[in-house]
C-alpha positions in Angstrom: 95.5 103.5 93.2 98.1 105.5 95.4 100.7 103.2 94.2 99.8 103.2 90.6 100.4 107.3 90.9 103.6 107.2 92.2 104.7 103.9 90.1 103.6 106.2 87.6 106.0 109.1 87.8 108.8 107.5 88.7 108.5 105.7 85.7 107.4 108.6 83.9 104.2 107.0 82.6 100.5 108.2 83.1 98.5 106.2 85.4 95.3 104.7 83.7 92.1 103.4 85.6 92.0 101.5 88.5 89.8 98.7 88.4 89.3 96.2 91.5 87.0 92.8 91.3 85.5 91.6 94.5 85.6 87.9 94.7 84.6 87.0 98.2 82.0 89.8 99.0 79.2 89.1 101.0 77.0 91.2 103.8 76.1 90.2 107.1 72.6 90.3 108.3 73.4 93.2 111.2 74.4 95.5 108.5 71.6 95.7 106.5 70.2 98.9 107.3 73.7 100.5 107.1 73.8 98.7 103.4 70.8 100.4 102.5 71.4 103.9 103.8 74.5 103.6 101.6 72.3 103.3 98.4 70.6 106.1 99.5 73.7 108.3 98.9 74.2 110.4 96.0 78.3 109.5 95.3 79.8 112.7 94.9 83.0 114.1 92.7 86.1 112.4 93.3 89.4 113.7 94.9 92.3 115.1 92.9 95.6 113.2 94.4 98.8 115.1 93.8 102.2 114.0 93.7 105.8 116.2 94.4 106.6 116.0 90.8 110.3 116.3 92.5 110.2 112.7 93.9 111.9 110.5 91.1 112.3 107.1 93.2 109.2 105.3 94.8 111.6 105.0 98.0 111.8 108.6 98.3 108.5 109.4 98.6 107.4 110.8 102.1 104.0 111.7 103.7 104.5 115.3 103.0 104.7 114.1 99.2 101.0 113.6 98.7 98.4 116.0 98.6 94.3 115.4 98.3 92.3 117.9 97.3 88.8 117.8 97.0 87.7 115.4 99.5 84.4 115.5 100.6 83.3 112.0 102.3 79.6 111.6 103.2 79.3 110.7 107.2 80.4 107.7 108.3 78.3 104.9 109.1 78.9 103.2 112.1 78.4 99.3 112.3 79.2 96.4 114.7 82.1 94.3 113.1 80.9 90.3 112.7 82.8 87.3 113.7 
């Protein structure tokens, strides 16, 4: 969605939703319990990503373009990675 924003203004369009399709997902047996404290979460409201309305070429654009405000993640939950 960071690069619709920015393909966005450069083009001087309004970015629209960002919708994403898993087609391969699946869940390994050693993180079910992490799975299900995940449904236990209440999601919360979602960040506010700003853009340097000054930035006209999606080359230009530098870290110190972007600012989130807003962001308040839950905890992270720690899991073993599968192979």
């Amino acid at each position: 969605s960071l690069l619709t924003c920015m393909m966005a203004q450069v083009t001087g369009l309004q970015p629209g939703e960002f919708i994403h399709t898993l087609g391969d997902a699946h869940l390994y047996l050693n993180h079910i319990e992490q799975a299900k404290l995940q449904l236990t979460r209440t999601p919360r409201k979602l960040p506010t990503l700003r853009l340097n309305p000054d930035v006209k070429d999606i080359f230009s654009f530098r870290y110190e373009d972007f600012i989130i405000e807003g962001y308040d993640p839950h905890p992270h939950i720690k899991a073993d990675i599968s192979v």
